[in-house]
C-alpha positions in Angstrom: 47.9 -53.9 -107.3 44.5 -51.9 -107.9 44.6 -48.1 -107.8 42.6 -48.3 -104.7 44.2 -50.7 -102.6 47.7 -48.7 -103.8 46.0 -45.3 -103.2 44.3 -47.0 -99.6 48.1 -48.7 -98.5 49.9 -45.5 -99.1 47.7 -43.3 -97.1 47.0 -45.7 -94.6 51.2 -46.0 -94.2 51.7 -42.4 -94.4 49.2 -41.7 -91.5 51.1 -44.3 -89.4 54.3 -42.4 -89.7 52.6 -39.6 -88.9 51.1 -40.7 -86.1 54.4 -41.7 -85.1 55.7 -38.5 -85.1 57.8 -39.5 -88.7 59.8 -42.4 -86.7 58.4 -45.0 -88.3 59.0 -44.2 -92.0 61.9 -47.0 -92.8 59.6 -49.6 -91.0 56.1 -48.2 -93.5 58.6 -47.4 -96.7 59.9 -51.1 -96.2 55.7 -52.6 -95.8 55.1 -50.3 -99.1 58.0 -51.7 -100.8 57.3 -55.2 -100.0 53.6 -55.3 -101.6 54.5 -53.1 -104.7 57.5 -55.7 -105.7 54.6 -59.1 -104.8 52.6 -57.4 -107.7 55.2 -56.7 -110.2 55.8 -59.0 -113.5 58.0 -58.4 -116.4 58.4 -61.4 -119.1 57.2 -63.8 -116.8 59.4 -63.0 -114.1 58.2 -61.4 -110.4 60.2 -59.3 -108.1 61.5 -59.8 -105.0 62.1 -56.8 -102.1 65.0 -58.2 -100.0 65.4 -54.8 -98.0 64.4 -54.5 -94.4 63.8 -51.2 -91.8 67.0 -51.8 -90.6 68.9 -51.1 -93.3 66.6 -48.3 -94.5 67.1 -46.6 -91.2 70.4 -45.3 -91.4 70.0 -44.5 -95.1 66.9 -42.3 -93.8 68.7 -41.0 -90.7 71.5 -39.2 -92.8 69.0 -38.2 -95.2 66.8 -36.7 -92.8 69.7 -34.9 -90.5 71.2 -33.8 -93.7 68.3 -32.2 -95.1 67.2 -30.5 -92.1 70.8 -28.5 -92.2 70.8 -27.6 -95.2 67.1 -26.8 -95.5 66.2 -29.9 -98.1 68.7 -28.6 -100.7 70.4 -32.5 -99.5 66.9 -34.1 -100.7 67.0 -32.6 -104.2 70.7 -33.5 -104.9 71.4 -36.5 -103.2 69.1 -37.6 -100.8 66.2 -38.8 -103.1 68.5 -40.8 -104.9 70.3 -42.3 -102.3 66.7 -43.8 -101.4 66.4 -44.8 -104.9 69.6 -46.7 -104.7 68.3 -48.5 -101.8 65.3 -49.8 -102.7 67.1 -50.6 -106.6 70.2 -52.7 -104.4 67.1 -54.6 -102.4 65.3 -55.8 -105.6 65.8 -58.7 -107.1 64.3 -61.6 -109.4 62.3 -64.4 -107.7 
């Protein structure tokens, strides 16, 4: 993926959740996800993104709730790896 349709997609996504008022971040992280695995290639091989909004939600929900109690120190021990969990359980090999 060019810088500029990567820079373009992830601005463009993070405006719709904004404009959404934050609710739609599994449903745009999911949409990001998708075309960053289309474009990746190692040895021949492409990726696959498997994950869907659904199953984001829930890991985004706790995240979120989490994090607002205990003023974001949940983000910088667990929640931003949780996320990273996620989206490394939903890749896969095409």
């Amino acid at each position: 993926m060019g810088f500029e349709v990567k820079f373009f997609l992830r601005w463009g996504l993070r405006i719709l959740a904004g404009m959404t008022l934050f609710l739609a971040v599994p449903w745009t992280a999911v949409i990001y996800y998708n075309a960053w695995s289309q474009k990746v290639s190692i040895d021949g091989k492409s990726l696959k993104f498997t994950g869907n909004a659904g199953g984001f939600f829930m890991v985004w929900l706790k995240t979120l709730v989490l994090s607002t109690v205990t003023f974001s120190l949940y983000w910088w021990l667990r929640g931003s790896k949780n996320k990273a969990r996620w989206v490394d359980s939903n890749l896969s090999w095409a």
